[in-house]
C-alpha positions, 0 to 999 in steps of 0.5 A, spaced: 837 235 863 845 236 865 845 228 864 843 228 857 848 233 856 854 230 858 851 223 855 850 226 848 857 230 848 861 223 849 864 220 843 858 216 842 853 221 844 855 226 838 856 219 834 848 218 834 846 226 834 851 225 827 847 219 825 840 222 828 842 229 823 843 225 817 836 221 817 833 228 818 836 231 812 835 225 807 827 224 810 826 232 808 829 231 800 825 225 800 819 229 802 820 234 798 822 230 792 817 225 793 812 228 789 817 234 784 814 234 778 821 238 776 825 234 771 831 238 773 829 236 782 827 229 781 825 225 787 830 222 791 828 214 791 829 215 783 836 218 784 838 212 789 835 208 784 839 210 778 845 210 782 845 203 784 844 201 776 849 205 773 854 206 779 855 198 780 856 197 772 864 195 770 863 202 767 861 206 773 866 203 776 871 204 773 869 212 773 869 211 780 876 208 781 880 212 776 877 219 780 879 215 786 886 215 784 887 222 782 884 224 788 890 219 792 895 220 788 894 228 788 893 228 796 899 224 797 903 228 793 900 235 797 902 231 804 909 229 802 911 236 799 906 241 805 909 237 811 916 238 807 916 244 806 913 247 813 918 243 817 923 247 814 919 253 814 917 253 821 923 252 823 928 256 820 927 263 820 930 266 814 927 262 809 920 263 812 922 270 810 925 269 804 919 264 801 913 268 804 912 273 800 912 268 794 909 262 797 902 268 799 902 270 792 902 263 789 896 261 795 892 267 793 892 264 785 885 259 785 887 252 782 883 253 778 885 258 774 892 255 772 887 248 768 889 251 761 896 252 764 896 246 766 892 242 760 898 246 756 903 242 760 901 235 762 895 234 757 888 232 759 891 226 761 891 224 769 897 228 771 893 234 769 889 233 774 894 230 780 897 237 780 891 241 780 890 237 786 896 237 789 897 245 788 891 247 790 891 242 797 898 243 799 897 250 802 893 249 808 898 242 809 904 246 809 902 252 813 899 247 818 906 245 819 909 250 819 905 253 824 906 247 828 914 247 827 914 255 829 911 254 836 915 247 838 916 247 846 922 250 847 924 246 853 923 239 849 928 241 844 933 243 850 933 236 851 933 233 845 940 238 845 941 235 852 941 228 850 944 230 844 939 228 839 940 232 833 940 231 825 934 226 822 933 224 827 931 229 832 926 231 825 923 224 826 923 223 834 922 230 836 919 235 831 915 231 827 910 227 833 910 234 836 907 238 830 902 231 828 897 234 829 897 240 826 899 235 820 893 232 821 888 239 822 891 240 815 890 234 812 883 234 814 883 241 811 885 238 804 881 231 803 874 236 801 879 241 797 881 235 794 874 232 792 872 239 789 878 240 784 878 232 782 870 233 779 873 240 777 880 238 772 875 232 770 870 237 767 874 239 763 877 235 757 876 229 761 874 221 758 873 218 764 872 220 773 865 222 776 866 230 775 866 228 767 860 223 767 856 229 771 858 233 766 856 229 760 850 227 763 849 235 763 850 235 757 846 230 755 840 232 760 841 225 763 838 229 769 837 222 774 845 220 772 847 228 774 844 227 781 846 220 782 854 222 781 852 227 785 850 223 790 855 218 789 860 224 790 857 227 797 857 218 800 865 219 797 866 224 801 862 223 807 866 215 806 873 219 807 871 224 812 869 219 817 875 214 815 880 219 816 877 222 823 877 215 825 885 214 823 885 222 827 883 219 833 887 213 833 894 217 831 892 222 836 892 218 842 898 217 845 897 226 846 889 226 849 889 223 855 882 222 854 882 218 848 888 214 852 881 211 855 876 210 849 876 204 846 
């Protein structure tokens, strides 16, 4: 029994209990729907059928392609502004308490309440959505780093001083390889906050992207094209969740000494 615990909590053994619990799951939706005579929870086989048929079209794509960019151009945005901002508030004291009692109250307000603010200021255009996504998916980036930046090691700093490494670049051979991984944490925080306000700006006075094909087919009681955005929406972020834990790992190697091992 100890054996199979210690083969089951490598990175292989939690990759085939991953894979064992994501069979289950799909094989109890396609019992339970196999035989739903409920228009609004059709069966599983018909949704994947669905999906394949509009989601490979030139239209589908392009849905697909054009959530894919906001959701990039968004998230990116919200990784260069957080990890900015929180090295400088990590590490400078009085800022952070210039900025805290700002940047707690502009966290305590949803994302999704600024959308007429923000359709006001950019449109129903793509910018629309890249800031709401870049707004709502900085805070956990930015007080990550700052947090990481806040406790760096002392003695490493004292020989970087020693050493005479100062200025820019102390920032980025010094500071930013120590605070990565609270980088990191961060931004895997961020990529389903991400998703969730891409569908979210895109329901509403959108033309184009998943959230607004879900909602017209809604609307329209397309109920299979509903179901099957919304399959495709959950593959998308199962996709970026393992692609991103991958490139965690593979940047985080150099600080585990037991990944240093791993292939």
């Amino acid at each position: 029994m100890n054996g199979l615990t210690a083969v089951l909590s490598t990175g292989r053994g939690r990759t085939v209990l991953g894979v064992v619990g994501a069979f289950g799951a799909l094989t109890a939706w396609l019992l339970l729907s196999a035989h739903s005579g409920n228009a609004y929870f059709p069966a599983l086989s018909e949704i994947v059928a669905e999906a394949g048929e509009y989601w490979t079209t030139p239209e589908g794509l392009a849905n697909i392609r054009a959530s894919l960019t906001t959701l990039g151009a968004g998230l990116a945005i919200a990784v260069v502004a957080g990890v900015g901002l929180g090295l400088v508030i990590g590490q400078l004291a009085l800022v952070e308490r210039m900025v805290s009692p700002t940047l707690e109250f502009a966290r305590a307000i949803p994302s999704t309440a600024l959308i007429p603010f923000a359709m006001m200021l950019f449109g129903v255009g793509p910018e629309m959505k890249i800031f709401l996504i870049a707004l709502g998916c900085v805070w956990p980036i930015l007080l990550s780093t700052a947090d990481g930046a806040r406790r760096l090691d002392t003695t490493m700093m004292a020989s970087a001083r020693a050493f005479d490494i100062s200025g820019l670049q102390r920032q980025v051979y010094v500071v930013f390889p120590a605070v990565l991984p609270r980088v990191l944490v961060g931004v895997r925080i961020a990529i389903p906050l991400s998703l969730i306000l891409m569908v979210t700006s895109e329901m509403v006075g959108a033309q184009q992207g998943l959230g607004f094909v879900i909602t017209q087919a809604q609307a329209t009681f397309q109920l299979l094209t509903m179901w099957s955005g919304i399959l495709v929406l959950g593959i998308l972020g199962f996709l970026m969740t393992a692609l991103y834990a991958l490139a965690e790992r593979r940047l985080l190697r150099w600080c585990d000494p037991r990944r240093a091992g791993t292939r």
